[in-house]
C-alpha positions in Angstrom: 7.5 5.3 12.3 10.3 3.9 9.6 9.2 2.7 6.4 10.8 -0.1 5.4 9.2 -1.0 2.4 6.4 -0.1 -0.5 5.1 -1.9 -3.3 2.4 0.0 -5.3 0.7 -2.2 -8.3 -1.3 -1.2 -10.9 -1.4 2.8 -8.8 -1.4 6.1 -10.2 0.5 6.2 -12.7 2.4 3.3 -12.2 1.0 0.4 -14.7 2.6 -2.4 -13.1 4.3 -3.5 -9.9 6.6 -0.4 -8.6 9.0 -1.4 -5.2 11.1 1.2 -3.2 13.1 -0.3 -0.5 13.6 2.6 2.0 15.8 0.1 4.1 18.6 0.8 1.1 18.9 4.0 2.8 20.7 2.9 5.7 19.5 4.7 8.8 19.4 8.2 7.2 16.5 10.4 8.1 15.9 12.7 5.6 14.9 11.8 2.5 13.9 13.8 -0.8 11.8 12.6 -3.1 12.7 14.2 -6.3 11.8 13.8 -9.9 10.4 15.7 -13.3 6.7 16.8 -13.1 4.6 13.5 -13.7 7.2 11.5 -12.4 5.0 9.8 -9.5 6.4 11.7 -5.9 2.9 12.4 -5.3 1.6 8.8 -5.8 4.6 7.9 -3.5 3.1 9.9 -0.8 -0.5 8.7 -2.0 0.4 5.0 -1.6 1.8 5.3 1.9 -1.4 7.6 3.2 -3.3 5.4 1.5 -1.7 2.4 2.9 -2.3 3.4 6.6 -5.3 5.7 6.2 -7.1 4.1 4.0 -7.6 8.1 1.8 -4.5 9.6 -0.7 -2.5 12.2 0.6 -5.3 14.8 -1.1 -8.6 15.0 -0.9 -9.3 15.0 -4.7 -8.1 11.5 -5.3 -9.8 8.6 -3.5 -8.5 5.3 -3.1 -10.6 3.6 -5.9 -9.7 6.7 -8.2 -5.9 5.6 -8.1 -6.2 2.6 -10.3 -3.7 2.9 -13.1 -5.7 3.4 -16.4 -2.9 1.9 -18.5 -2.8 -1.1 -16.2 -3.5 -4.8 -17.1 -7.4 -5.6 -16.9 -6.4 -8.7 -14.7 -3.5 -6.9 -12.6 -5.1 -6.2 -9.2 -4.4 -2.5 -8.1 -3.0 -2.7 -4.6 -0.1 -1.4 -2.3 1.9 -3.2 0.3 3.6 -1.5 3.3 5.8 -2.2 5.7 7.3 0.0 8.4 8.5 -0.1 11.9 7.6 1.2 15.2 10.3 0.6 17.7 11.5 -2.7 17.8 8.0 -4.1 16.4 7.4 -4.6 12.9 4.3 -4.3 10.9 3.0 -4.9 7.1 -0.5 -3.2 5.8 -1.7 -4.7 2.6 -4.6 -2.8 0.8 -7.0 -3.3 -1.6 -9.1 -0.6 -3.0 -12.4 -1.2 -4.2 -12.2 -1.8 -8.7 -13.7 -3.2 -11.6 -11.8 -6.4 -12.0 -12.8 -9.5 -14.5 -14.8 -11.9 -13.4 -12.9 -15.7 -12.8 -15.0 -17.4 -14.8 -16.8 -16.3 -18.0 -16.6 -12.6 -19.3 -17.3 -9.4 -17.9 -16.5 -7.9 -15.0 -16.9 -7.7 -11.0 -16.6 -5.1 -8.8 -14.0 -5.9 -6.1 -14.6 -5.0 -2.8 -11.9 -2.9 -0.8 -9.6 -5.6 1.4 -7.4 -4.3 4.0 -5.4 -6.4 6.9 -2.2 -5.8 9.1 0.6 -8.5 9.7 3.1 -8.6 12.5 6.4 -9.3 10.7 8.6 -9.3 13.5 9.6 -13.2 12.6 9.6 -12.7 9.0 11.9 -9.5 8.6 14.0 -11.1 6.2 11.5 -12.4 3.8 9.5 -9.4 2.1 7.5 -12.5 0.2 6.3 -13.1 3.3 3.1 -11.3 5.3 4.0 -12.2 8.5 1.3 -13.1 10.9 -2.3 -12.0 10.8 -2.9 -8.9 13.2 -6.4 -8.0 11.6 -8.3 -7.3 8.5 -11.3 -4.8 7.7 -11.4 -1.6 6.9 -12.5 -0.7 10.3 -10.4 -3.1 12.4 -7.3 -2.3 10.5 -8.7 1.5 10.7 -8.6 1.1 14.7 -5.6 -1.2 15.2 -3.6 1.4 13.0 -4.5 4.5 14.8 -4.0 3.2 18.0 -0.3 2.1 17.0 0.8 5.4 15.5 -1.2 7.6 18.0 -3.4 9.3 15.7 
């Protein structure tokens, strides 16, 4: 597997919308992840195991726990990925469950946990773009996923 991309919003400690672009890396296959203590490399790690698993890369931080708590009210915490497998190309988009406001009047909602997985073989140029619809459910996507990277 090759990660192409990750966009983490509102996650850990990231308040806002956070994008590394692994493909600036240009082929190389080792990559440090490096930075003062409170930095994020663990949230980095997080998003992506939380991306494809649907758990953070420990088991003391669950996916609803990762909301940033300096984050917007109305900015949705979620994390995009996209990575490769071969010469196929896939995206997983993931919401975790969180309080969010309500669209009309005050208060708040509780927002269920979203997942789906896109094919973005025709849209590899276009990271706006989701590509087209694999599946979406926690349990679908849990399925689809595992059988893809063999785990």
């Amino acid at each position: 597997m090759k990660i192409d991309r990750l966009v983490m919003q509102a996650f850990g400690p990231f308040a806002a919308t956070e994008a590394l672009d692994f493909r600036e890396l240009h082929g190389q296959t080792l990559v440090l992840i490096n930075g003062q203590t409170g930095a994020g490399k663990t949230t980095i790690l997080d998003a992506v195991c939380y991306a494809l698993f649907g758990n953070s890369s420990g088991k003391s931080r669950a996916g609803k726990d990762m909301r940033c708590d300096h984050a917007k009210p109305d900015l949705k915490t979620e994390i995009t990925l996209d990575f490769r497998l071969g010469d196929q190309a896939y995206r997983v988009h993931r919401i975790p469950e969180q309080m969010r406001p309500k669209k009309r009047g005050s208060g708040e909602v509780k927002q269920k946990h979203e997942v789906a997985l896109y094919d973005r073989r025709e849209v590899l140029e276009d990271d706006a773009a989701d590509g087209k619809l694999i599946t979406s459910g926690i349990d679908k996507v849990r399925d689809q996923l595992s059988a893809l990277l063999r785990f």
